[in-house]
ZAMI-262027 format. One record per residue (C-alpha): x, y, z. Coordinates in steps of 0.2 Angstrom, whole numbers, plus 5000, padded with zeros to 4 digits. Layout:
<rs>
R     X     Y     Z
R     X     Y     Z
...
</rs>
This chain:
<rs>
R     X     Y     Z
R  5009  4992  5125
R  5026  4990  5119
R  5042  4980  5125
R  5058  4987  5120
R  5070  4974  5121
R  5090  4976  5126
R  5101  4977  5112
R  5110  4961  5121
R  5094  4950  5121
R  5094  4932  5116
R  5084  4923  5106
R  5080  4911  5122
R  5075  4928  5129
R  5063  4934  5116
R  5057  4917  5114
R  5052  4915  5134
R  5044  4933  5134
R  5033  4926  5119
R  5028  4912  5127
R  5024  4920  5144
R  5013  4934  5137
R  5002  4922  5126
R  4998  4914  5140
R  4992  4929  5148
R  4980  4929  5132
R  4991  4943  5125
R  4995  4941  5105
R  5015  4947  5102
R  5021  4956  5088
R  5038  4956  5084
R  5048  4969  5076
R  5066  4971  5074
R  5073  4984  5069
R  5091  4990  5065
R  5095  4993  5084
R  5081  4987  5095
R  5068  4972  5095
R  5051  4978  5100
R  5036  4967  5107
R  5021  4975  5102
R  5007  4966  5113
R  4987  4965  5109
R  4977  4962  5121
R  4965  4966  5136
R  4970  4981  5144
R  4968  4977  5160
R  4981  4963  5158
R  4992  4976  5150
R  4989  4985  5165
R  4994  4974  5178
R  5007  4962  5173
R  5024  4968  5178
R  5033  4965  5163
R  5048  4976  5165
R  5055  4959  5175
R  5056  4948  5160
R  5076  4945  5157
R  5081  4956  5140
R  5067  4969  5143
R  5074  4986  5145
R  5059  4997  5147
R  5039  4993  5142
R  5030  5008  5136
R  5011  5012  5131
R  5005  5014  5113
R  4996  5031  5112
R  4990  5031  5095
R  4975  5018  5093
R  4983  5011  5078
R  4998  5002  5087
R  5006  4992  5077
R  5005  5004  5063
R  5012  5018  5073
R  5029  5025  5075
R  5031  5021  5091
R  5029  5002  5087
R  5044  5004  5072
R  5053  5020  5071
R  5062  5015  5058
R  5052  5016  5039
R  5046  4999  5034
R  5055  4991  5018
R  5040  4980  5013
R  5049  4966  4997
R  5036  4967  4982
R  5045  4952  4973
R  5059  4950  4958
R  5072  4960  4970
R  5061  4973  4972
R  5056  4984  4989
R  5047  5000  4992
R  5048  5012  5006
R  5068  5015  5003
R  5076  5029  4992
R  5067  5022  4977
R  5051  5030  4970
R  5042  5016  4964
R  5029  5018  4948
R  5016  5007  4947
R  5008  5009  4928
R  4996  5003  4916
R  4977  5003  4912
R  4962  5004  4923
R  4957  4991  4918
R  4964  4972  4909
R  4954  4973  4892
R  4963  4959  4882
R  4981  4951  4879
R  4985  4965  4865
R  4981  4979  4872
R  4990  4976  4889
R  5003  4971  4880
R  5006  4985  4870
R  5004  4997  4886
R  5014  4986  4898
R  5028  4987  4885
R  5027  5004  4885
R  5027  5009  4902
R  5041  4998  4907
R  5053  5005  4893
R  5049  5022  4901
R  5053  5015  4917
R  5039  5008  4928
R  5043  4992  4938
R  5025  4987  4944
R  5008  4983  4931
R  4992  4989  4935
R  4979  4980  4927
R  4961  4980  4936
R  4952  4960  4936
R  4937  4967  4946
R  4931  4982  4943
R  4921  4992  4956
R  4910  5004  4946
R  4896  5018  4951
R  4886  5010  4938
R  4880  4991  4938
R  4880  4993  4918
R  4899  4999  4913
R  4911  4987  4910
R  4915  4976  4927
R  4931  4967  4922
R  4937  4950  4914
R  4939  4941  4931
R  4950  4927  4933
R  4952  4930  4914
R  4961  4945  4916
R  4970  4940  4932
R  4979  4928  4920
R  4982  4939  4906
R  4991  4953  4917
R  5000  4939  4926
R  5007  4931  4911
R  5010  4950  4904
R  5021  4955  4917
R  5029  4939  4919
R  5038  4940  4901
R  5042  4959  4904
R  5049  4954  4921
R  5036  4964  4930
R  5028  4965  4947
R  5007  4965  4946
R  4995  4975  4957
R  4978  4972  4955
R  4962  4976  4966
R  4952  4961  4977
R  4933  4966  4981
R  4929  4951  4990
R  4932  4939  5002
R  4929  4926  4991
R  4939  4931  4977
R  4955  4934  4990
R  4963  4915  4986
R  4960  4918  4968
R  4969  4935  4965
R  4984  4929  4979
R  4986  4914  4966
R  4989  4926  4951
R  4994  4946  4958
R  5009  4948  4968
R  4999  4965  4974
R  4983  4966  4983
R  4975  4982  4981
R  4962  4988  4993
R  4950  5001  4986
R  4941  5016  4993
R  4925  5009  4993
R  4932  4994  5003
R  4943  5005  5015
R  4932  5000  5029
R  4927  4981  5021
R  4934  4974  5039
R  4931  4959  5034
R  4939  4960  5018
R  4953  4968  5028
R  4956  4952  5040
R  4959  4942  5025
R  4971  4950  5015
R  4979  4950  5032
R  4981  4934  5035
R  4990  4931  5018
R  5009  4936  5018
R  5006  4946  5000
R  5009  4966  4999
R  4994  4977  5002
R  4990  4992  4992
R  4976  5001  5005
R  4967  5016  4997
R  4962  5031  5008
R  4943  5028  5008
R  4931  5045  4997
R  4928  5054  5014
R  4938  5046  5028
R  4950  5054  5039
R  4968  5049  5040
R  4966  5042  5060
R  4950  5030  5049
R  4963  5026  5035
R  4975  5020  5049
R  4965  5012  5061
R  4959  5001  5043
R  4978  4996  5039
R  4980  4991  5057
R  4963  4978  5055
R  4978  4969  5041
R  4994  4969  5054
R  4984  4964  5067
R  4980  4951  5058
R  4996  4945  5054
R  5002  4953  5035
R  5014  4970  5039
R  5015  4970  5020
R  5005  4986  5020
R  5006  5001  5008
R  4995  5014  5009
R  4989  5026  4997
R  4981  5044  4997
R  4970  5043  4981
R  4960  5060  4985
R  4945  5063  4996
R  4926  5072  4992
R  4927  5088  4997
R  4913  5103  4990
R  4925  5105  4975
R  4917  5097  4959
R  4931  5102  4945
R  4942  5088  4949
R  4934  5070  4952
R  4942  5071  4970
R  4953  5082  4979
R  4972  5076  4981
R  4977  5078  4999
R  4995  5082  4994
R  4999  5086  5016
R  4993  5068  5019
R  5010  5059  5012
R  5021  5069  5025
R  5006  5067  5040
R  5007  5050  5036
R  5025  5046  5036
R  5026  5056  5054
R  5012  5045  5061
R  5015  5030  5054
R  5033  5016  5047
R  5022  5012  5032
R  5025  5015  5015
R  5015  5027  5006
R  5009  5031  4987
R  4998  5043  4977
R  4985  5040  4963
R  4984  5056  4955
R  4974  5049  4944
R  4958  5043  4954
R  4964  5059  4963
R  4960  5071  4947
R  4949  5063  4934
R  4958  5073  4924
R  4973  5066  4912
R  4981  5085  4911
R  4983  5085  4929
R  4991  5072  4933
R  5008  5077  4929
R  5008  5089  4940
R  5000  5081  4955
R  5012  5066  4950
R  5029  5079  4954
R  5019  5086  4969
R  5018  5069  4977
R  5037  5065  4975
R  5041  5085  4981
R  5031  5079  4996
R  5041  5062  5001
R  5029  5048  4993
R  5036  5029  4991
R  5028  5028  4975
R  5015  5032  4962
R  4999  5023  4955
R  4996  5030  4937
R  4986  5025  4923
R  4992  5024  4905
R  4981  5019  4891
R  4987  5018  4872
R  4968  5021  4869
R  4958  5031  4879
R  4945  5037  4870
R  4942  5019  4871
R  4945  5011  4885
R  4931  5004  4894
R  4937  5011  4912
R  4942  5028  4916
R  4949  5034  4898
R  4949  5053  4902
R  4962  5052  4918
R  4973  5041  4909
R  4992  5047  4902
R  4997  5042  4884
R  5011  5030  4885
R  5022  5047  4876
R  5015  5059  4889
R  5020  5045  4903
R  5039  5045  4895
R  5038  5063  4899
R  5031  5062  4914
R  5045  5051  4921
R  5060  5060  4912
R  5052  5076  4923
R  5050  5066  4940
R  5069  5061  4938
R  5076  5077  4941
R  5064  5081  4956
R  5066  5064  4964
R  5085  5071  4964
R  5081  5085  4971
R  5075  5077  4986
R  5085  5065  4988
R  5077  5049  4980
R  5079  5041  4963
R  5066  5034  4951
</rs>
């Protein structure tokens, strides 16, 4: 249930239809937006059912949420959420935001050298994975804290933003205290736990579309993080298993627009993870800005017939330089800018 609020509603308004409701057991969720001020409530339905809160002072109409996912739904915030990633940066506006680097942090060099790279191409945002998730508990599973230190320090000097992935609920304090990014993997799509406590940090939240979950399963996981306080959510479409086996997954390009119909948040693609594949990334990297995406996550490796993570999707820092000179034209030609 939502309450639209008058334009002329005071704050002492607001603040009394607050306090009322939580006594009724309901939990508010505020969201204002360029016009209105909307009250999202959660709670029992049959409270929501039976209060008669179209008498508060300041309430102009109270409507029910359809979609399951409320507070991630249109019909919570019309308007496209601008989440602030940090150092005057915000995605969700006209601004395609690349996020680029390796899959993994393997030492202070290396990173350096690529972070360098993909910046002077034009990349804002490092990539750098601390804890690695692998099919395999053999390959190479990340420096840890080590690394979370190295890509913080990295970026710092390049003036840099830093996503990074958090496994675990334990490990969420001591990524917040380095990355200014908290990526949600696939495999943890539906780690609900895991979900409540990024949620209850004010950080930005990079949710992946879990290997074979359904756009309504990837929304209803975003709305476990709002609910839990942290609207900071991004969401990205990194491909699904599907019965083709060419590409590591299958890019749902038809996502990005579903997604931005459904729901206010921001949304990027990882052609990368998406593919497998290096020599398609470009091309699934100019689809996703054709089709309306807030950003991309690609990965870029000086090395990569050595990296220890993922070397055959990732660009060489060249190719990436190409890569952004060609998304340039086509963000103009939809009416966004890189």
């Amino acid at each position: 249930m939502i309450i639209v609020l008058r334009k002329d509603a005071t704050q002492e308004q607001i603040d009394h239809i607050v306090e009322r409701v939580k006594k009724l057991g309901l939990t508010p969720m505020i969201s204002k937006g360029v016009e209105r001020t909307i009250i999202g409530l959660i709670g029992p339905e049959d409270v929501l059912r039976v209060t008669p809160l179209e008498v508060f002072p300041g309430v102009e109409k109270v409507m029910p949420v359809l979609a399951p996912y409320r507070l991630v739904s249109r019909e919570f915030k019309p308007e496209s959420s601008l989440i602030d990633l940090g150092r005057g940066l915000t995605i969700g506006g006209k601004k395609v935001m690349v996020m680029a680097g390796p899959c993994a942090v393997e030492n202070k060099e290396l990173l350096w050298e690529i972070a360098r790279e993909v910046k002077s191409a034009g990349a804002t945002v490092l990539r750098g994975g601390a804890f690695k998730p692998r099919t395999s508990p053999y390959s190479f599973q990340g420096l840890g804290e080590e690394g979370l230190k190295i890509l913080k320090d990295v970026a710092s000097n390049l003036g840099m933003v830093t996503i990074t992935e958090v496994m675990d609920t334990r490990d969420v304090p001591l990524v917040v205290k380095y990355a200014d990014i908290l990526q949600i993997g696939a495999r943890n799509m539906q780690n609900f736990n895991l979900l409540r406590e990024v949620g209850s940090t004010k950080k930005p939240v990079v949710l992946k579309r879990g290997l074979s979950s359904t756009i309504k399963e990837w929304l209803m996981s975003a709305e476990y993080i709002l609910s839990a306080g942290n609207f900071n959510v991004i969401l990205c479409e990194r491909g699904i298993r599907t019965f083709e086996d060419f590409t590591r997954n299958t890019l749902d390009i038809s996502a990005v627009p579903i997604v931005k119909q459904l729901s206010h948040l921001p949304v990027i693609v990882d052609p990368s993870h998406a593919t497998g594949k290096w020599g398609l990334v470009p091309a699934c990297s100019r689809a996703a800005v054709a089709a309306g995406c807030d950003g991309l996550l690609i990965e870029v490796h000086s090395k990569p017939e050595e990296a220890l993570s993922d070397g055959a999707q990732s660009l060489l820092p060249e190719r990436f330089k190409e890569l952004m000179q060609e998304l340039r034209k086509i963000s103009l030609a939809v009416g966004r800018e890189i």
